[in-house]
C-alpha positions in Angstrom: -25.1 34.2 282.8 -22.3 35.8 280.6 -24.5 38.8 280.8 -24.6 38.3 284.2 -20.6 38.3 284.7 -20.3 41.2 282.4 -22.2 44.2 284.4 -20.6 42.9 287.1 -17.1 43.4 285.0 -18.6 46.9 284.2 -19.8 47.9 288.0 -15.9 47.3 289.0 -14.1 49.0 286.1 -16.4 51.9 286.7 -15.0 52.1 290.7 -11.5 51.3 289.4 -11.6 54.3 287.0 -13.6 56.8 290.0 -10.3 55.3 292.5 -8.0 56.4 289.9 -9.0 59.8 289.4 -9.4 60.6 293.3 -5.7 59.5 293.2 -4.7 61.8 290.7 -6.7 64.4 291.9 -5.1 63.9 295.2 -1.5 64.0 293.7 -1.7 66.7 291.8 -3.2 68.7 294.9 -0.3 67.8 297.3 2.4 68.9 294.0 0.4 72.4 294.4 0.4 72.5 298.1 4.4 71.3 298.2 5.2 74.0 295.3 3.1 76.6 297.2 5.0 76.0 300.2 8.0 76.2 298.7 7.5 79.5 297.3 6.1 80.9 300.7 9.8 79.3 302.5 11.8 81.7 300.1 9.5 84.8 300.1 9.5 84.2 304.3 13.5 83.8 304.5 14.0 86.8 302.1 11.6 89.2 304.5 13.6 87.6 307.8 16.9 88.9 306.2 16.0 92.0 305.7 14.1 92.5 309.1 17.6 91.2 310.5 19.5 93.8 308.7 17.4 96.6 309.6 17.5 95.8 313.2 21.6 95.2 313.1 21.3 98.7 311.8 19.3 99.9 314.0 21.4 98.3 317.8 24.6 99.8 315.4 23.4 103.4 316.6 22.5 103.6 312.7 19.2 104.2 312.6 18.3 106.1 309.2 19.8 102.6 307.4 17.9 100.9 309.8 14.5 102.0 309.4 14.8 102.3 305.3 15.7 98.6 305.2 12.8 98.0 307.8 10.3 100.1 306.0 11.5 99.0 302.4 11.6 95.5 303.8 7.4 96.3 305.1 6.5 98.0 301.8 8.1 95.7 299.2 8.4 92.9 300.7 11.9 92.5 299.6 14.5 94.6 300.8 15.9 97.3 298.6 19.8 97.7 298.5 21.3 100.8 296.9 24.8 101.4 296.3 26.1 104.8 296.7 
């Protein structure tokens, strides 16, 4: 009967530990997702500045510092500011 109680014991300390590591897993999935995310918020905000700068440029009858802060914005992903 102990015997019996026992595997039984087992069985369910077996499905605790599975429950456990599906969590974790799960956590540690939405931590990359969130930190990905992230990441991909600055990098897009960065690129929409520079895309806004080179169009201000551009409507300012400007358009050789328009289309390198466009085109350095496309290339790089970043744009490139020089000081003269």
């Amino acid at each position: 009967m102990v015997m019996h109680y026992y595997k039984i014991l087992l069985e369910e300390n077996i499905s605790l530990r599975n429950d456990l590591n599906t969590a974790r897993t799960y956590v540690e999935g939405y931590g990359l997702k969130k930190t990905n995310s992230t990441i991909g918020a600055i990098l897009l905000l960065v690129a929409n500045v520079g895309v806004g700068f080179g169009v201000n440029l551009l409507t300012a009858s400007q358009t050789w510092p328009g289309l390198a802060t466009l085109f350095s914005v496309r290339l790089h992903g970043t744009p490139s500011i020089q000081t003269r």
